[in-house]
C-alpha positions in Angstrom: 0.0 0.0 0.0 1.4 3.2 -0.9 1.6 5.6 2.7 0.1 8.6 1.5 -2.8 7.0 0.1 -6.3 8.0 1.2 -7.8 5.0 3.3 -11.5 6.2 2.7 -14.1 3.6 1.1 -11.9 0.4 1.3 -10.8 -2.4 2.7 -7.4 -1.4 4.3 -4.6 -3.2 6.9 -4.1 -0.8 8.9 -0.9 -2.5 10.5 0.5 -2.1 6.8 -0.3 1.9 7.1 2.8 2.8 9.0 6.2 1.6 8.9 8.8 0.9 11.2 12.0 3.5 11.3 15.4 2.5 13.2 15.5 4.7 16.8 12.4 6.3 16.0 8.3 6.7 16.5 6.3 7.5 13.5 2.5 8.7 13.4 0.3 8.5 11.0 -2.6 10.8 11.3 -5.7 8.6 9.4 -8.8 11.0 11.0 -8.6 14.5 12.6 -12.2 16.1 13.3 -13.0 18.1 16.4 -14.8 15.1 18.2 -12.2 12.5 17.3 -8.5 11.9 16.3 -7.3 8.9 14.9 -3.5 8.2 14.8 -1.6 5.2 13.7 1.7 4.8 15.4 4.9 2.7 14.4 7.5 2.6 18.0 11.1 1.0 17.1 11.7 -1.4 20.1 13.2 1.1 22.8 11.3 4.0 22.0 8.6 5.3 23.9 6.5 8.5 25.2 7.4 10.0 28.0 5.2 10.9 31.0 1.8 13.3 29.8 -1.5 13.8 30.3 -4.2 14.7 27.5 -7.7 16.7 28.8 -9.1 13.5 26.4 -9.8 10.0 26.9 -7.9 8.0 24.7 -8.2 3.7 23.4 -5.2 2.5 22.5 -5.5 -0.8 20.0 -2.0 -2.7 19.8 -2.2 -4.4 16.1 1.2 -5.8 16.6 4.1 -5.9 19.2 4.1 -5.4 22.7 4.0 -1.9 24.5 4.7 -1.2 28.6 1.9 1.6 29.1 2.2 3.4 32.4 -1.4 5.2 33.5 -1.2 7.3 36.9 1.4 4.7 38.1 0.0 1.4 37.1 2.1 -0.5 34.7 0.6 -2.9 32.3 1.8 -5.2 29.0 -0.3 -4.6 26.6 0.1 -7.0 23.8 -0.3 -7.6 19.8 -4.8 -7.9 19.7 -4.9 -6.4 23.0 -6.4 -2.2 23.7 -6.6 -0.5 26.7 -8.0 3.0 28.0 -5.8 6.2 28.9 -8.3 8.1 30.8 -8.4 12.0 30.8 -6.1 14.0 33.0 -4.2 11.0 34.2 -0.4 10.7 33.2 0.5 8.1 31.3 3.8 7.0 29.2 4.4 4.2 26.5 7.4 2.2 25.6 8.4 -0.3 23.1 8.9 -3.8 25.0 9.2 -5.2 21.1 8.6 -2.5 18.4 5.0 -1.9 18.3 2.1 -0.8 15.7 -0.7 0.7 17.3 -4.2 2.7 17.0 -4.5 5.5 18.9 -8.1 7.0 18.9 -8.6 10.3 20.7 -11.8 11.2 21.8 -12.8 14.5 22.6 -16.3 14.8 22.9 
């Protein structure tokens, strides 16, 4: 799939969307209204986000790796399949255990 092709009105792997770059995090924004952002993410193992909070609540989708997500404190695996919730206001980090895809859906509504 070429990467800067629109995803609208098809069938489309979105693990395929981003790819991986040595020592580095790339996003791929796929939806950015007012109510809702939609980013895809590709971590090299390694990389992470530091410690932040968002005013949003935010479902993050693994669709391949494994990530250590940190939220207020509490760590957690979170694994290839596997999502979890970043509520609002509360700080939370990410690191690559294993370089790592993953959805990252922003919702601010």
């Amino acid at each position: 799939m070429k990467r800067k092709e629109k995803l609208e009105a098809q069938a489309t792997r979105l693990v395929d969307s981003v790819d991986y770059q040595a020592g580095s995090v790339v996003s791929r924004t796929i939806i950015d209204k007012d109510a809702v952002t939609v980013t895809l993410f590709a971590f090299d193992e390694g990389q992470g986000l530091s410690e932040h909070t968002a005013p949003y609540d935010a479902i993050v989708q693994i669709l391949e790796g494994e990530a250590k997500v940190t939220i207020s404190g509490k760590t957690i695996m979170v694994k290839q399949g596997e999502m979890t919730i970043m509520p609002a206001n509360q700080p939370h980090a990410l690191f690559a255990v294993t370089r790592f895809k993953m959805l990252l859906i922003m919702i601010r509504s």
